[in-house]
GUKEMI-571413 format. One record per residue (C-alpha): residue number from 1; x, y, z. Coordinates in pm, whole numbers, always signed. Example, Ala and Ser with C-alpha at 12.3 -4.5 7.8 and 13.67 -1.06 7.14 Angstrom:
// residues 2
 kolmi      X      Y      Z
     1  +1230   -450   +780
     2  +1367   -106   +714
END
This chain:
// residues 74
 kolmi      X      Y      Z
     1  -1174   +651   -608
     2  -1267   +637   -977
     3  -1047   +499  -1267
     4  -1011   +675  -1587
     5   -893   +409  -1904
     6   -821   +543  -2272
     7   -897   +316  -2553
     8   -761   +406  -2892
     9   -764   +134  -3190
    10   -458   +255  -3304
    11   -131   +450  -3215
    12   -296   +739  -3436
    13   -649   +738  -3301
    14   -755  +1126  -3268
    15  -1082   +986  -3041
    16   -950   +754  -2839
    17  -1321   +610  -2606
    18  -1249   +706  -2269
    19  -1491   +533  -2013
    20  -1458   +569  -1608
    21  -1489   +280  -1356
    22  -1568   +301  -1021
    23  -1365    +49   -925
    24  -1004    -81   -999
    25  -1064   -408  -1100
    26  -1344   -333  -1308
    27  -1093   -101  -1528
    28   -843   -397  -1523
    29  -1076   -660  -1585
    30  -1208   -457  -1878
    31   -843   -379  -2067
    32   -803   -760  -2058
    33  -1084   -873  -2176
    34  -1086   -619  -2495
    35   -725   -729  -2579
    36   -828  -1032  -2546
    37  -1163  -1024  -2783
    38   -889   -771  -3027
    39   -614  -1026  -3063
    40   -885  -1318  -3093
    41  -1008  -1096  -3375
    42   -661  -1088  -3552
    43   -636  -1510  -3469
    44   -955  -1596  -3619
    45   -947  -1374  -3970
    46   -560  -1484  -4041
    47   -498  -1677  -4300
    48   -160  -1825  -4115
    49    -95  -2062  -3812
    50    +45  -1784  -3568
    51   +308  -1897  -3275
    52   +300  -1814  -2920
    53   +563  -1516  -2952
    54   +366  -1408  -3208
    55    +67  -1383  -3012
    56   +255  -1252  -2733
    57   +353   -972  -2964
    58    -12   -903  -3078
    59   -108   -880  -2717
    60   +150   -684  -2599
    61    +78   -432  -2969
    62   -289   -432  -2778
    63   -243   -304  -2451
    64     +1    -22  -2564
    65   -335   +128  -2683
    66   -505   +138  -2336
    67   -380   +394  -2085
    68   -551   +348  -1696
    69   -515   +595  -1445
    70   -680   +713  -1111
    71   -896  +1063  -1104
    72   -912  +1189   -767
    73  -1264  +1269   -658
    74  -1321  +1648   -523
END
């Protein structure tokens, strides 16, 4: 079975990148580690201290914007 995840860089992206896996934990492994490198990103060019709950926010912000679903092979 092959997994189908939608990456948009916002909540208004018209072109979201959509990229197929061929296996599960690839497509898992893969949303994690791009929120991951996103909300580093955000860490690294802010000017403030940020606090866990604020981190959790930005991650949870982060994976709202991936969608991961199976496409059944014919």
């Amino acid at each position: 079975m092959k997994y189908k995840v939608v990456a948009a860089i916002d909540s208004l992206d018209p072109n979201p990148e959509v990229l197929i896996f061929d296996d599960h934990y690839e497509a898992s492994d893969f949303i994690y580690e791009e929120v991951h490198r996103r909300v580093l990103y955000q860490v690294e060019h802010s000017p403030y201290s940020l606090t866990d709950e604020e981190l959790d926010h930005m991650r949870e912000q982060e994976m709202c914007l991936f969608t991961f679903s199976e496409i059944d092979e014919d």
